[in-house]
C-alpha positions as CSV (number, residue, x, y, z in Angstrom):
1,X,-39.8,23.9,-86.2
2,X,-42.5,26.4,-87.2
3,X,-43.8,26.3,-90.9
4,X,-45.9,29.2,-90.3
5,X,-43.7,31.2,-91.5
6,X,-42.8,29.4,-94.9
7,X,-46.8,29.1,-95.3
8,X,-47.3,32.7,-95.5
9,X,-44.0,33.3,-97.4
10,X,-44.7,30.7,-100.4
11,X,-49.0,31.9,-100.6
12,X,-47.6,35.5,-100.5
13,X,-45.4,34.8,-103.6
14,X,-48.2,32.6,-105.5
15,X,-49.4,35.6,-107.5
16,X,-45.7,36.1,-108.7
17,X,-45.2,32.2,-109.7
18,X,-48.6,32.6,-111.7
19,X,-47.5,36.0,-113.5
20,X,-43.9,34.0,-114.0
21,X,-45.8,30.6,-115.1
22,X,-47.6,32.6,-117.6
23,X,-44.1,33.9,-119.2
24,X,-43.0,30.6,-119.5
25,X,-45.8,29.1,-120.9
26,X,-45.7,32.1,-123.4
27,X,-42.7,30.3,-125.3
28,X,-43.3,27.2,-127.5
29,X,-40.7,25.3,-126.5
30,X,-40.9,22.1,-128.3
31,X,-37.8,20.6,-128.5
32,X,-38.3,19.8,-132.0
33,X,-37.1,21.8,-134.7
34,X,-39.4,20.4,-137.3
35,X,-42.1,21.7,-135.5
36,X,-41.5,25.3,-134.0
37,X,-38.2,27.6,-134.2
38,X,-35.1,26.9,-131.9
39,X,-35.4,30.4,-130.8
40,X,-38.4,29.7,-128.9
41,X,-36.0,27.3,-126.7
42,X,-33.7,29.4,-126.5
43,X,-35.5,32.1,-125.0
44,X,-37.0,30.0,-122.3
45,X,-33.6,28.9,-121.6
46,X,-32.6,32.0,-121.1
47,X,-35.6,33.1,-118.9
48,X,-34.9,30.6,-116.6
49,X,-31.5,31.7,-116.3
50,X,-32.4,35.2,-115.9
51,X,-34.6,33.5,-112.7
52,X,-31.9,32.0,-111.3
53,X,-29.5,34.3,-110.9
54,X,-32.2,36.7,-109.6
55,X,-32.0,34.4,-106.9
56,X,-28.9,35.0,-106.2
57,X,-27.4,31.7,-107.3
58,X,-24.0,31.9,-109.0
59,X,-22.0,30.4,-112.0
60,X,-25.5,30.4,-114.2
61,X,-24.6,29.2,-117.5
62,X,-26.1,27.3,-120.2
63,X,-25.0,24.0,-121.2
64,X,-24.6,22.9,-125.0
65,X,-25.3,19.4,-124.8
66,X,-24.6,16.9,-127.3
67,X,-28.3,16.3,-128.8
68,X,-28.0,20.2,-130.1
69,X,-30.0,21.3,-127.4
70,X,-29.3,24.1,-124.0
71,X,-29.8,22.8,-120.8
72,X,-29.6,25.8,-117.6
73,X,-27.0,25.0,-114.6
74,X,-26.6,27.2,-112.0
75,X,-25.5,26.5,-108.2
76,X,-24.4,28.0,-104.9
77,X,-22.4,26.8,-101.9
78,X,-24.2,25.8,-98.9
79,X,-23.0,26.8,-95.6
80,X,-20.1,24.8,-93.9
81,X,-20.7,21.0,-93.4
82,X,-24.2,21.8,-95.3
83,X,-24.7,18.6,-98.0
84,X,-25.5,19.8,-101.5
85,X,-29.1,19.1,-103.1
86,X,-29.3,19.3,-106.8
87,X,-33.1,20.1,-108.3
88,X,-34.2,19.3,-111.2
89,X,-36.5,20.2,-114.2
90,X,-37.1,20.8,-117.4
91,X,-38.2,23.7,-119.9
92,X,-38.7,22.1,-123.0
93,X,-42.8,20.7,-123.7
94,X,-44.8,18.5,-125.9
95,X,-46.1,19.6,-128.8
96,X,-49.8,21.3,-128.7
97,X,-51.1,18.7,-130.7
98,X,-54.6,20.2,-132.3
99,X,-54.4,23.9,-130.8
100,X,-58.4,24.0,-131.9
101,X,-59.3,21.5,-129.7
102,X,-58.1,23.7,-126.8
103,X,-60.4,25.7,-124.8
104,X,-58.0,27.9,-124.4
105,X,-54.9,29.1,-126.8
106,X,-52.2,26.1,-125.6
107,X,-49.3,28.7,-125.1
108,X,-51.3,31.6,-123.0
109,X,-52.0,30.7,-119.0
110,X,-55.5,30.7,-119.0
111,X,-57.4,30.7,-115.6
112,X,-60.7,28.9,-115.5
113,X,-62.9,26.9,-112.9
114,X,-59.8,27.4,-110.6
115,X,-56.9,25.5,-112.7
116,X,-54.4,27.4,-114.4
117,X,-54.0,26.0,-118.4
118,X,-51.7,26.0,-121.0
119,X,-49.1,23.4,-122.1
120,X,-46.4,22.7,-119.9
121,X,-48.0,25.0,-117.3
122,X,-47.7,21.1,-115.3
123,X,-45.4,19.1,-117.4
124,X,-42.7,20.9,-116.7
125,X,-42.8,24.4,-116.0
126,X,-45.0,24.3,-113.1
127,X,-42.4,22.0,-111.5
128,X,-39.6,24.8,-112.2
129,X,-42.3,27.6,-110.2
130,X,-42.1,25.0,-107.5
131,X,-38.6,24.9,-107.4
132,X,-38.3,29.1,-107.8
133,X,-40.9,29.7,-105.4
134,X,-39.3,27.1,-102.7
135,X,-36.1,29.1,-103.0
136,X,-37.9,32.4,-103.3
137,X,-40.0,31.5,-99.8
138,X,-36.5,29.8,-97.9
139,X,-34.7,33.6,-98.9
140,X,-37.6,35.9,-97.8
141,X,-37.7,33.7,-94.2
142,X,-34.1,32.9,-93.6
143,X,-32.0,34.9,-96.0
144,X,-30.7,32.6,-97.9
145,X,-30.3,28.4,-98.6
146,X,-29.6,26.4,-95.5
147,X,-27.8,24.0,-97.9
148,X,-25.6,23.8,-101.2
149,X,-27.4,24.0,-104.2
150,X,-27.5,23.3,-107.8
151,X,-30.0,23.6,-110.1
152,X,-30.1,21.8,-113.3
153,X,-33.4,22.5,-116.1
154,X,-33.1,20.4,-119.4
155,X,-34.0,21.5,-122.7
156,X,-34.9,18.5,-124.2
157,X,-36.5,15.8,-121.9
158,X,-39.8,15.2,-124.0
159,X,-38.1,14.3,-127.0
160,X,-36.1,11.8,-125.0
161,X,-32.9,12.7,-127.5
162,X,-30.7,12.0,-123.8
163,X,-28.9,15.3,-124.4
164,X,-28.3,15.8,-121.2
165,X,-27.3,12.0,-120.1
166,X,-24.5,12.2,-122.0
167,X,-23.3,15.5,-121.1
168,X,-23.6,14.2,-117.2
169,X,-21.6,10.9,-118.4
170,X,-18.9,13.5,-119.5
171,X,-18.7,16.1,-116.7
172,X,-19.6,13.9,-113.7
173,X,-18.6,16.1,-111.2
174,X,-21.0,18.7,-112.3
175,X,-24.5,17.4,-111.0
176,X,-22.5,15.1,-108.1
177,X,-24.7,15.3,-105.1
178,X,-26.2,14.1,-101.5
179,X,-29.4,14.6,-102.4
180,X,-31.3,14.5,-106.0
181,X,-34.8,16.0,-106.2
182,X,-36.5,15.3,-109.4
183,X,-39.3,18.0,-110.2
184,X,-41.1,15.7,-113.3
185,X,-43.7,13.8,-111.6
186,X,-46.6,14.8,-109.0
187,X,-49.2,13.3,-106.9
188,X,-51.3,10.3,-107.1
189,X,-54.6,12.6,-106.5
190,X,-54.6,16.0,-105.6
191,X,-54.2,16.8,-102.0
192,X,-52.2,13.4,-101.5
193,X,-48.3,14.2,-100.6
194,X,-46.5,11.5,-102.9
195,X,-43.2,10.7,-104.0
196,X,-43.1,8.0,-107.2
197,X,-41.2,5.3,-106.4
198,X,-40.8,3.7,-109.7
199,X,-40.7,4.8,-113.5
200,X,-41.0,2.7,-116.7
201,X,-38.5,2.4,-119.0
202,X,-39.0,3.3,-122.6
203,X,-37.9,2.9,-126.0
204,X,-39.2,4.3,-129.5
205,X,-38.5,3.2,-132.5
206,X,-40.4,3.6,-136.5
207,X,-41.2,1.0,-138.7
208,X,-41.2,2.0,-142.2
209,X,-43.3,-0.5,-144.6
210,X,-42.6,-0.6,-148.6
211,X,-44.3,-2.6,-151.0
212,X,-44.6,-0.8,-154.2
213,X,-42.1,1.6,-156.0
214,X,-44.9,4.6,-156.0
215,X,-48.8,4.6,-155.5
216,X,-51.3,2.6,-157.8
217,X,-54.9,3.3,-158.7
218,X,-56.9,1.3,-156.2
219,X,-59.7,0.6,-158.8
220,X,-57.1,-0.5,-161.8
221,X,-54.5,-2.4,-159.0
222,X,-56.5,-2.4,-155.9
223,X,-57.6,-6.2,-154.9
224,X,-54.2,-7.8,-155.9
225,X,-51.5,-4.9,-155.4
226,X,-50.1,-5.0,-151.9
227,X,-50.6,-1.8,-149.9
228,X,-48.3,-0.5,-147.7
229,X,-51.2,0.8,-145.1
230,X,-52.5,-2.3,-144.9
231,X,-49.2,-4.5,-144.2
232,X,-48.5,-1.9,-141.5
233,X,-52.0,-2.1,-139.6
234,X,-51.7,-5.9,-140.0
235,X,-48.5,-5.6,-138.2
236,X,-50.1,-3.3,-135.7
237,X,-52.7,-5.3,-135.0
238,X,-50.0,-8.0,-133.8
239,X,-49.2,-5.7,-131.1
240,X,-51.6,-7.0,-128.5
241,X,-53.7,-9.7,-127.5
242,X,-57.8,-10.2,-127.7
243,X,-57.6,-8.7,-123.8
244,X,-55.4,-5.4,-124.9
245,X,-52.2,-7.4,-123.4
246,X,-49.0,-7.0,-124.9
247,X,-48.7,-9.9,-127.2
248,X,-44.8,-9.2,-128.1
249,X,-42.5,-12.2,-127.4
250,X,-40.6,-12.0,-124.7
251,X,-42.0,-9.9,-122.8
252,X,-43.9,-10.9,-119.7
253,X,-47.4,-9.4,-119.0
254,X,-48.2,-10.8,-115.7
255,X,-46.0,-9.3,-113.0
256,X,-48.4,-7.4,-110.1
257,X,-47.7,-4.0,-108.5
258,X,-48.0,-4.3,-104.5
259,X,-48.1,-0.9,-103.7
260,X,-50.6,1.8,-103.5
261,X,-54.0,0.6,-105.3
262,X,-55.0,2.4,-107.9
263,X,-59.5,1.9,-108.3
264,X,-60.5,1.4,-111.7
265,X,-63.5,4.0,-111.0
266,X,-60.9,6.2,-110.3
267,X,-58.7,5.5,-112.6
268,X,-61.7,5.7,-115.3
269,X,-62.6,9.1,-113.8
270,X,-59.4,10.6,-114.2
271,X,-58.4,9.4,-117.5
272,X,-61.7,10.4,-118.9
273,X,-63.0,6.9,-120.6
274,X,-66.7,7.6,-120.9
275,X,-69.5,4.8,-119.7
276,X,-69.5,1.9,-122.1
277,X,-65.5,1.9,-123.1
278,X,-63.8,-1.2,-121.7
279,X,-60.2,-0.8,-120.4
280,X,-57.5,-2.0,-121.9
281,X,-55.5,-5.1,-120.5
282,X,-55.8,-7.9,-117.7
283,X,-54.9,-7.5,-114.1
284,X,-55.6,-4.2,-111.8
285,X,-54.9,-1.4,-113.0
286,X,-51.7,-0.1,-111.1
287,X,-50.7,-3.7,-112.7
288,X,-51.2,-2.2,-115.7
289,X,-49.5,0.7,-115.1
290,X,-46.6,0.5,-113.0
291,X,-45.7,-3.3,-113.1
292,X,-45.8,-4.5,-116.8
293,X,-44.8,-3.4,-120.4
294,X,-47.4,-1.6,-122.4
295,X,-47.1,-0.6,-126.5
296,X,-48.5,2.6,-127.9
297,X,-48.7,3.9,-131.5
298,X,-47.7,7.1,-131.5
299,X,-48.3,7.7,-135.0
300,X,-48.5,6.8,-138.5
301,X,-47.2,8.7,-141.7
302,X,-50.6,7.9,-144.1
303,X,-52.4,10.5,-146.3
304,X,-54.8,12.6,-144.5
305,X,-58.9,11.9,-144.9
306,X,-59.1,15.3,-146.0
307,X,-57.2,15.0,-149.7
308,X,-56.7,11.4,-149.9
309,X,-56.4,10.2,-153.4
310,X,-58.3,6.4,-154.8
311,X,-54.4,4.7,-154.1
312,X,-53.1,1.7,-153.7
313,X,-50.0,3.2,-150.9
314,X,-47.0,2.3,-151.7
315,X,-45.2,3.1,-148.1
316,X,-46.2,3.8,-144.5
317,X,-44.2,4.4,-141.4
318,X,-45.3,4.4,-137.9
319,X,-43.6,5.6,-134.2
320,X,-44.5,2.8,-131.8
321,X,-43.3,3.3,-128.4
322,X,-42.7,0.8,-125.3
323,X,-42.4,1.1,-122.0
324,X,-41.4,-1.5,-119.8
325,X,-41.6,-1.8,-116.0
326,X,-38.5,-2.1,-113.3
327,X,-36.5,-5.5,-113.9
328,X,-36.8,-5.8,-117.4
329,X,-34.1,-5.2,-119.2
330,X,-34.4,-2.4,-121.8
331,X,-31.8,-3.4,-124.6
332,X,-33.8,-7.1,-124.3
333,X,-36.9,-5.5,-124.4
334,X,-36.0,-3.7,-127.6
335,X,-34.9,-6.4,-129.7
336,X,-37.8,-8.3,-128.8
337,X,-40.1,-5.5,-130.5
338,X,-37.7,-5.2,-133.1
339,X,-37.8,-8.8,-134.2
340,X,-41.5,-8.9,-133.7
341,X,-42.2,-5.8,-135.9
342,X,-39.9,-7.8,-138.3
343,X,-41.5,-11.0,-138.3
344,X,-45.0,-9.8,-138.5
345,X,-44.7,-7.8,-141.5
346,X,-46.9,-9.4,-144.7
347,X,-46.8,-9.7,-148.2
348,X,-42.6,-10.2,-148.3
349,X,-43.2,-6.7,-148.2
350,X,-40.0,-4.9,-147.1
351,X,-39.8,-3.1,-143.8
352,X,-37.3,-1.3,-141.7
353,X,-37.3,-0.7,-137.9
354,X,-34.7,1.8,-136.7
355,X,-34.5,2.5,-132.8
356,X,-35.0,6.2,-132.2
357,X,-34.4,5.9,-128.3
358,X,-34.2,4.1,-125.3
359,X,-33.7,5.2,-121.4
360,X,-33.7,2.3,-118.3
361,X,-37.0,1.5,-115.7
362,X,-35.9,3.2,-112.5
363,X,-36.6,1.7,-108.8
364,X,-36.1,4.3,-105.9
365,X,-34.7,3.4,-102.8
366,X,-37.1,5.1,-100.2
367,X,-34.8,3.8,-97.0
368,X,-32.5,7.2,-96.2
369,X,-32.6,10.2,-94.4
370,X,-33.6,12.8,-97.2
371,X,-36.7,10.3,-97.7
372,X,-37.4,10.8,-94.4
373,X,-37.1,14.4,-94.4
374,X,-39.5,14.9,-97.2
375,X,-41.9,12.5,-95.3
376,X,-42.1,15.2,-92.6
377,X,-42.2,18.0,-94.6
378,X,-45.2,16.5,-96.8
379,X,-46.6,16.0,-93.3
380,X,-46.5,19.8,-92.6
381,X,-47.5,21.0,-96.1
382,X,-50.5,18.8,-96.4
383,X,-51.4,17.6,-93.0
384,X,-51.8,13.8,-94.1
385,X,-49.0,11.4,-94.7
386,X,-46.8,10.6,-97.8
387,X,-47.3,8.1,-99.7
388,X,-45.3,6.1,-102.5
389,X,-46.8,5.2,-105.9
390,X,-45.8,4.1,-109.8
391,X,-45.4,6.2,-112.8
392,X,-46.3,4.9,-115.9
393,X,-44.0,7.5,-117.4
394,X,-40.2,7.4,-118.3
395,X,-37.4,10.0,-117.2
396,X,-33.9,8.3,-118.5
397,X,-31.7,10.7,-116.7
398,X,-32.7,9.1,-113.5
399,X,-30.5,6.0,-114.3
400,X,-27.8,8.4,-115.3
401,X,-27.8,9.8,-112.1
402,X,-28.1,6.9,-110.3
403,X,-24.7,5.1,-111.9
404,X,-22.8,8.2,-111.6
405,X,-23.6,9.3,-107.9
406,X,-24.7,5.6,-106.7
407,X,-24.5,7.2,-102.8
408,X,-27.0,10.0,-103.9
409,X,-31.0,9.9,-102.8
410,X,-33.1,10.2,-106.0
411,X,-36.2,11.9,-104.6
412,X,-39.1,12.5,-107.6
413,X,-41.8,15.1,-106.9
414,X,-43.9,17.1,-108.7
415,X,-46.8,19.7,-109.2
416,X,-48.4,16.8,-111.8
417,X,-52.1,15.1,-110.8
418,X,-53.7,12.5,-112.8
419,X,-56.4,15.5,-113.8
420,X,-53.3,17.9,-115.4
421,X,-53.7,16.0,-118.7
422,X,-50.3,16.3,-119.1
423,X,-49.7,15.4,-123.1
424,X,-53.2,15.7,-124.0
425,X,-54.9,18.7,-124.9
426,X,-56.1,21.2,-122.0
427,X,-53.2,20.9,-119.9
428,X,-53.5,22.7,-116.8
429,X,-52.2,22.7,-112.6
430,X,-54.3,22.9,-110.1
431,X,-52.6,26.3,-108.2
432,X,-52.7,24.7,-104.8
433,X,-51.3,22.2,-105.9
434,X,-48.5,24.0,-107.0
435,X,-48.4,26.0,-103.4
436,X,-48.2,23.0,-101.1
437,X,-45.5,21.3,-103.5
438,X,-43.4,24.7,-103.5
439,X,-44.1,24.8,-99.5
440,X,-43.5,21.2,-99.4
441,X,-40.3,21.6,-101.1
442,X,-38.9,24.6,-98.8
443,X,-39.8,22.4,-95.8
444,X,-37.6,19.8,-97.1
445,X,-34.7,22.0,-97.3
446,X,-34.6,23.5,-94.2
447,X,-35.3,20.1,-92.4
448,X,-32.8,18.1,-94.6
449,X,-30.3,20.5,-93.8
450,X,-31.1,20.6,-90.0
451,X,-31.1,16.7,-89.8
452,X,-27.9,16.6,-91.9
453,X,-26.3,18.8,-89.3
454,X,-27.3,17.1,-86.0
């Protein structure tokens, strides 16, 4: 069938996804009420409600779920015999982290060098303009949605709080599907039509280190008092091995990736490491990556440089994250870091490790029809073939989804490229990027649909 028409539908409506992107990058949506107001959720909630239903889909509503956070639902019946395709995405973002070392103010889409920036204007509200511009394109053409729909845009995803798991786990008929399509992840390099076959698992969880009952002056105790900030680097150290390994035991660090290769030049181009800084680790890198566990530090409660006193520290805490590849098991995984933060800690100081949260690897199975149908319509959007690659990244509702509608096709896609810097500072999507992905996606409803029905 012709895409022509789709084509010129979905590049005709790019100027209103970029004025739209651009509202919803507007609200600082950080999930996190320690850092910015509710309200700023709750208005983007409620913008992508308002979308929705402009869109003519019905029974828009938004979900209370249990983590104190608003997820968006909406839905409309497909034609008779049509299957149903749930899309999903979500509206909450990380946080800006140091809004002066953007080029750019982090929560106004700024256009420069031909990329669109601001935070989330990838990670995630790009992917919900790809979704609203595939159904905004499939309406203009054909007057409507050759299949049932529902549309489901969670509010709390980054902060991994599994809101809406649990809300799934108690209304299971809600998101039941044929088809799933997962709007969180993107292309291996821009221009390359990808699906991600495989996510890691994660867990977090803080290790808090005391060893004094308050701080001591480090020139009348320091030498013999124990200090907290140095226990807890000594146990961070631990961590790894002299390669950059994980060194935590129990967990394997050997397992190899057999799918798409990923180049280390590559790999150092797009991740930015400048000539002269080794990588991290032993094996290729989509090893790395995609096939075995890796341990990050998120962060560490210490005084600041700026203000620090001459102390002895009598507590630290740090946020130490792992993520752990398909076939590991994620509550093993978790008690081995536990026990090793544990063990490793010095002095007799005392320590305690509480697990923040914790979502399964995921594994897709790329053998059915809808995986076929997006194969042919990433064919027409982009005029080379799919491919399938990793994700280093987590997203714990596709487990969810996978135990409660076992029979569904979990499909992820996305607007992301390893140059959106999604997380980092200067987030941006590249536009046509976003065009082929939203054409991409209209393609793979209409064909879906007309395979379903013959």
């Amino acid at each position: 069938m012709n895409q022509q028409p789709l084509a010129a539908a979905v590049r005709s409506l790019m100027p209103r996804a970029k004025a739209d992107l651009a509202e919803l990058v507007a609200f600082r949506s950080v999930a996190d009420p320690r850092q910015f107001p509710v309200e700023e959720c709750e208005r983007a909630a409620r913008w992508v409600a308002d979308a929705l239903a402009a869109e003519g889909l019905t029974g828009v509503r938004l979900l209370d779920t249990p983590d104190g956070t608003q997820s968006v639902y909406a839905e409309l019946p497909g034609p008779e015999g049509a299957p149903t395709v749930l899309l999903y995405s979500h509206y909450d973002v990380q946080p800006p982290l140091d809004e002066a070392a953007w080029q750019s103010p982090a929560f106004e889409l700024t256009e420069r060098d031909g990329r669109w920036y601001g935070r989330g204007a990838a990670d995630c509200k790009g992917n919900i303009l790809m979704h609203l511009t595939a159904l905004r394109a499939l309406r203009e053409v054909h007057g409507g949605f050759p299949v049932g729909l529902k549309v489901i845009v969670e509010g709390s995803e980054e902060q991994g709080t599994g809101g809406l798991e649990r809300y799934a786990e108690q209304h299971p008929e809600l998101l039941a599907a044929d088809v799933i399509v997962i709007g969180d992840t993107g292309n291996f390099a821009p221009g390359l039509p990808t699906v991600t076959a495989s996510l890691r698992g994660m867990t977090v969880v803080e290790i808090a280190v005391e060893t004094l009952p308050g701080n001591l002056h480090s020139g009348a105790f320091g030498g013999a008092a124990p200090d907290a900030l140095q226990a807890l680097i000594r146990v961070l150290s631990t961590l790894h091995d002299e390669n950059g390994d994980v060194a935590v035991a129990g967990l394997r660090s050997d397992q190899t990736w057999t799918g798409v290769a990923y180049p280390e030049e590559q790999f150092r181009a797009d991740a930015r490491v400048p000539d002269g800084v080794s990588l991290t680790g032993t094996g290729t890198v989509a090893d790395r990556l995609w096939a075995r566990p890796s341990v990050t530090v998120l962060g560490i409660d210490a005084p600041g440089v700026v203000g620090a006193t001459s102390s002895v520290q009598a507590t630290a805490k740090a946020s130490v994250s792992l993520r752990i590849p398909p076939g590991m098991d994620l509550q093993q995984a978790q008690d081995a870091l536990v026990a090793h933060l544990e063990e490793a800690v010095p002095f007799g100081a005392r320590a305690t490790v509480n697990r923040i949260s914790g979502g399964e690897a995921f594994s897709a199975d790329m053998t059915g029809a809808a995986y076929e149908a997006m194969g042919a319509a990433m064919r027409e959007a982009f005029g080379v073939d799919m491919v399938a690659s990793g994700e280093g990244g987590s997203i714990p509702l596709c487990n969810t989804l996978r135990t409660l509608y076992p029979q569904a096709e979990i499909i992820l896609i996305g607007v992301e490229d390893p140059t959106t810097q999604i997380h980092a500072v200067n987030e941006s999507v590249d536009p046509l990027e976003l065009e082929r992905m939203a054409l991409t996606e209209a393609l793979f409803l209409r064909n879906y649909a007309d395979g379903s029905a013959s």
